[in-house]
Backbone bond lengths (Angstrom), bond angles and torsions (degrees), N, CA, C in turn:
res aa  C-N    CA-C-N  psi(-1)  N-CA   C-N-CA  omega(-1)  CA-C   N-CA-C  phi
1 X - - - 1.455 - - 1.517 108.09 -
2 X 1.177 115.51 132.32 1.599 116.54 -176.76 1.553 127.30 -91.04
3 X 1.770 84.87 -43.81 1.711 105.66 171.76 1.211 126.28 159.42
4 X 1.308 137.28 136.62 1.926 147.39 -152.55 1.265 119.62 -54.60
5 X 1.210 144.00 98.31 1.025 140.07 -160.61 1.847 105.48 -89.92
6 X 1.537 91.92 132.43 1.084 123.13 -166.98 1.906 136.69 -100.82
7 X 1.095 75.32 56.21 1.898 98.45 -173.84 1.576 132.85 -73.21
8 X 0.914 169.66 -100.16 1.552 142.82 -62.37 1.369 104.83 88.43
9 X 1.587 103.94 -89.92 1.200 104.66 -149.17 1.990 88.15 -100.51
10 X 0.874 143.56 -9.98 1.526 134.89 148.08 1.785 117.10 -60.76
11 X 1.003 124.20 -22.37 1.472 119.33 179.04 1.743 94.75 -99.51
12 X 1.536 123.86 -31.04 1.575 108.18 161.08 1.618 122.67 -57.29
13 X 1.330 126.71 -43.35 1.517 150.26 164.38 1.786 89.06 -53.33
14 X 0.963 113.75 -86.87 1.666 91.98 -167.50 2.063 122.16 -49.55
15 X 1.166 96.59 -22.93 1.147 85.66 169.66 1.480 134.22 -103.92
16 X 1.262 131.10 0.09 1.352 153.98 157.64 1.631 106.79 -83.52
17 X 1.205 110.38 -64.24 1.402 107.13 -168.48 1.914 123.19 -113.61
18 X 1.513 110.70 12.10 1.336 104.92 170.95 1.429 105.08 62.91
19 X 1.602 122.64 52.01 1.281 122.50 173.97 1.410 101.89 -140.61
20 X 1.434 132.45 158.74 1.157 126.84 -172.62 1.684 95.55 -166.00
21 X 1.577 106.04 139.55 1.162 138.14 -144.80 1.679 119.50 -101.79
22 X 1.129 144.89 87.18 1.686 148.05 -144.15 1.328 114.66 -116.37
23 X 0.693 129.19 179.28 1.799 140.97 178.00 1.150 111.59 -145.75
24 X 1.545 100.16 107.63 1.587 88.74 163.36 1.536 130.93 -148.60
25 X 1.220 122.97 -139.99 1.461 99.97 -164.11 1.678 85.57 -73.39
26 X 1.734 92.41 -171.67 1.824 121.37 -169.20 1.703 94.41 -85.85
27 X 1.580 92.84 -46.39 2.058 83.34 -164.86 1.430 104.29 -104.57
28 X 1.497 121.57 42.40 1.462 132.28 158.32 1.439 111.43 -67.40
29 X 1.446 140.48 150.58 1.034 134.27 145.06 1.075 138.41 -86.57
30 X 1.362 143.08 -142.41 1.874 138.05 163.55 1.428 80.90 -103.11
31 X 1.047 150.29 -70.29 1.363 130.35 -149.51 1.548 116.88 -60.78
32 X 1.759 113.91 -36.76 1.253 107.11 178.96 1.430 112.68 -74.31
33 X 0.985 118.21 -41.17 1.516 125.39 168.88 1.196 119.77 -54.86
34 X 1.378 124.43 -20.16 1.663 132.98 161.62 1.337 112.92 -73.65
35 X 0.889 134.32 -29.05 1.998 158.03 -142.74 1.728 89.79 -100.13
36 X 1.405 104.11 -79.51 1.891 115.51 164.94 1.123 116.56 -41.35
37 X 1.165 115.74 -56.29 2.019 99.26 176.32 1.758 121.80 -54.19
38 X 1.557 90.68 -42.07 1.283 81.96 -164.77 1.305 115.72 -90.95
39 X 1.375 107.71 10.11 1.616 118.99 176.82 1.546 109.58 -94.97
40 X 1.472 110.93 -31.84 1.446 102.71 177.36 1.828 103.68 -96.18
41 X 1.374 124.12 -19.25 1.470 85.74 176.86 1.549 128.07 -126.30
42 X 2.174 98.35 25.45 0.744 121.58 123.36 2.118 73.39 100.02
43 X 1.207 96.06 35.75 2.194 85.56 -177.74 1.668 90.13 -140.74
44 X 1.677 106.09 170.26 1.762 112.82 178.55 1.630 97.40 -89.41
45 X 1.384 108.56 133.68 1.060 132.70 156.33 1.632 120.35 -68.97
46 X 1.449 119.56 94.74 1.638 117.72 -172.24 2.097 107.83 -63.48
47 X 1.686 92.19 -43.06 1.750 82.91 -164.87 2.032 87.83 -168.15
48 X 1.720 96.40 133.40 1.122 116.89 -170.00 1.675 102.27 -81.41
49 X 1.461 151.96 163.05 1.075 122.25 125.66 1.740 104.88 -138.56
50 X 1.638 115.70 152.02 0.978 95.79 -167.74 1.823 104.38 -138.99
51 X 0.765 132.16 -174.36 1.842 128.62 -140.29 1.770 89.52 177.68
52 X 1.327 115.85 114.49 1.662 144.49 174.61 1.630 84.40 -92.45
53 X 1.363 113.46 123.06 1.346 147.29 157.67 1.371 115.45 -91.79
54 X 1.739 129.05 112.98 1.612 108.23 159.85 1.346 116.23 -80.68
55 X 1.025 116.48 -165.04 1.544 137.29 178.28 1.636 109.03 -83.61
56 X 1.039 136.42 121.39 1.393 133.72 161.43 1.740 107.59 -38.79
57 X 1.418 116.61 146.95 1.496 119.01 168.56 1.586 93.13 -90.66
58 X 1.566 112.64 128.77 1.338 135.66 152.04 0.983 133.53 -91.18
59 X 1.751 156.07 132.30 1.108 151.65 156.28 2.264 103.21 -81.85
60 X 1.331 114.22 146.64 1.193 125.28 149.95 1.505 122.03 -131.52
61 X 1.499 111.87 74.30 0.922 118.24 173.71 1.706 110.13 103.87
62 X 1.115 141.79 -110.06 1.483 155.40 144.57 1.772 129.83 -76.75
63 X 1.765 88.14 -15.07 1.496 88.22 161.12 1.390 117.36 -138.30
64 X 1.962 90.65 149.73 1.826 107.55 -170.41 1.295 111.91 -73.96
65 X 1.479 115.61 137.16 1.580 105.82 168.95 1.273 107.57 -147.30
66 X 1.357 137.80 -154.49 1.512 119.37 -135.79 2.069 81.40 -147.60
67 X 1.051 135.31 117.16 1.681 126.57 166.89 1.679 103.05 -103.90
68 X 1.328 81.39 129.20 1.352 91.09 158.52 1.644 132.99 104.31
């Protein structure tokens, strides 16, 4: 886990529905990422779900590069 992601619509999810929103590595799984939560904040994890984000395409100037 890297660190809590901090949204809009993640602080609506935690407060309607008791879900809360993380970052973490690419080649994490749901189970290890289930294992880490509940080891650092010490509660049961009901159900992982997780969603691969790319990088936005950026230009700087004349050359393309990749953020994020």
């Amino acid at each position: 886990m890297q660190r809590p992601l901090l949204t809009e619509k993640g602080t609506r999810l935690k407060e309607e529905g008791n879900q809360y929103l993380f970052r973490v590595a690419k080649r994490a799984n749901k189970i290890e990422i289930k294992h880490a939560i509940e080891a650092l904040f010490k509660v049961t994890v009901v159900e992982v779900r997780t969603l691969p984000v790319r990088g936005k395409a950026k230009r700087l100037g004349p050359f393309p590069g990749q953020a994020g």
